[in-house]
C-alpha positions in Angstrom: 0.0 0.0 0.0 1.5 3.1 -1.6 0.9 6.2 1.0 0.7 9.4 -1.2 0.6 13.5 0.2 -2.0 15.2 -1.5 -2.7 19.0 -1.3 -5.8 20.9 -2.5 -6.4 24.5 -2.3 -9.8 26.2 -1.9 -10.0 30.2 -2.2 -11.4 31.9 1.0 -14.4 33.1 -1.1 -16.2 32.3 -3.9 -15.7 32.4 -7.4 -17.3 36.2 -8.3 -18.2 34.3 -12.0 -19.5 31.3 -10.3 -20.9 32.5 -6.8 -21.7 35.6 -5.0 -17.5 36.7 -4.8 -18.0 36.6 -0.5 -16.4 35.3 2.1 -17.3 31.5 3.1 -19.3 30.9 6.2 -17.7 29.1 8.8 -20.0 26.1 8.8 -18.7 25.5 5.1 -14.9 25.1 6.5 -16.7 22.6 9.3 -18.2 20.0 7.2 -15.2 20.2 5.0 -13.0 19.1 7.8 -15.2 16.5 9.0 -15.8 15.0 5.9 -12.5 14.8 5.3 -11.6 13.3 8.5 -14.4 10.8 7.7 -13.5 10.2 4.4 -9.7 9.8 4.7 -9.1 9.5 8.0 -7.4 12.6 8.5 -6.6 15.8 7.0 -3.6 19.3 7.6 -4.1 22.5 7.4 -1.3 24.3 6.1 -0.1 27.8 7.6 -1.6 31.1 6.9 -3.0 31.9 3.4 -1.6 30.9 -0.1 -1.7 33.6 -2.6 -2.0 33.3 -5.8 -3.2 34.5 -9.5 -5.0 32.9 -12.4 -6.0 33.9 -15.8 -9.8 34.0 -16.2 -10.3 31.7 -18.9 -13.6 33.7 -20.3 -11.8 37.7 -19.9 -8.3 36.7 -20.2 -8.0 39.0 -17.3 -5.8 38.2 -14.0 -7.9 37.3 -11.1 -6.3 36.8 -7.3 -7.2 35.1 -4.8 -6.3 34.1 -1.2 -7.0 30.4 -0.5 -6.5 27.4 2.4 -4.5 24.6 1.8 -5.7 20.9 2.9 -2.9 18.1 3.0 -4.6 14.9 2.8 -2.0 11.9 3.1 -3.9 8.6 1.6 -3.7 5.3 -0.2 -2.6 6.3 -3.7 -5.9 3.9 -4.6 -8.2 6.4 -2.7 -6.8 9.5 -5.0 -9.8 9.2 -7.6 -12.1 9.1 -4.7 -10.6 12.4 -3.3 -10.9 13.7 -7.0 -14.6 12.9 -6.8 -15.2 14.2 -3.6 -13.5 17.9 -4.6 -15.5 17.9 -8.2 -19.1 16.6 -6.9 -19.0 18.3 -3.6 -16.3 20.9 -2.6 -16.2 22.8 -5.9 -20.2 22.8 -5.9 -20.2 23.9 -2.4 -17.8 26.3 -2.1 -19.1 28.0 -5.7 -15.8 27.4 -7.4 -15.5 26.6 -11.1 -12.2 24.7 -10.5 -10.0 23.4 -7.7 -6.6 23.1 -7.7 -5.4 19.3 -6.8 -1.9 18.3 -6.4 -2.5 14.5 -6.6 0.7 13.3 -5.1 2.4 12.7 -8.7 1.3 16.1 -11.2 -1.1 18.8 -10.3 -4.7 18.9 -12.0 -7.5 21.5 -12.2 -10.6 19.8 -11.3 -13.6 21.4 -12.4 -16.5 21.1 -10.3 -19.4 18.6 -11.8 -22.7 19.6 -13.4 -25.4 20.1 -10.2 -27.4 16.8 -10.0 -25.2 14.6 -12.1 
């Protein structure tokens, strides 16, 4: 049983193109945790804030954000079930059009999954 580090990051707000551009509630951050704790046993939080900068892909415009950073270590066979998880659930919960996943090997943008599919 390979043991792999992943790392996700979700901005503090939502997506302005997706969501309302505010602030998360707190009870957002809550269930994350516990479901990841349920999930995968387990889950780090890494320090402060991670800045950062992407190109909007429909202005071509620079848009910044300030986002948390979740370290989930895990059976490299429970990776595509994390994947699920951050495309059916987080990205649809926290209103963001993509999440950035580092899934242990190469990073991927995953894009959150059509409501009700």
């Amino acid at each position: 049983m390979a043991i792999v580090e992943t790392h996700f990051l979700i901005p503090i707000c939502e997506d302005a193109s997706f969501g309302s551009g505010k602030l998360h509630p707190f009870n957002r951050w809550e269930d994350l945790q516990r479901d990841l704790f349920s999930m995968f046993g387990g889950w780090r939080l890494g320090p402060g804030l991670t800045h950062g900068v992407w190109r909007d892909p429909d202005t071509g415009k620079p848009v910044g954000d300030e986002s948390k950073q979740y370290f989930i270590a895990l059976d490299e066979m429970d990776v595509p079930a994390l994947r699920r998880y951050l495309a059916e659930n987080i990205a649809m919960r926290f209103r963001q059009r993509v999440i950035y996943f580092f899934n242990g090997r190469t990073v991927e943008f995953v894009e959150a999954a059509e409501s009700g599919s």
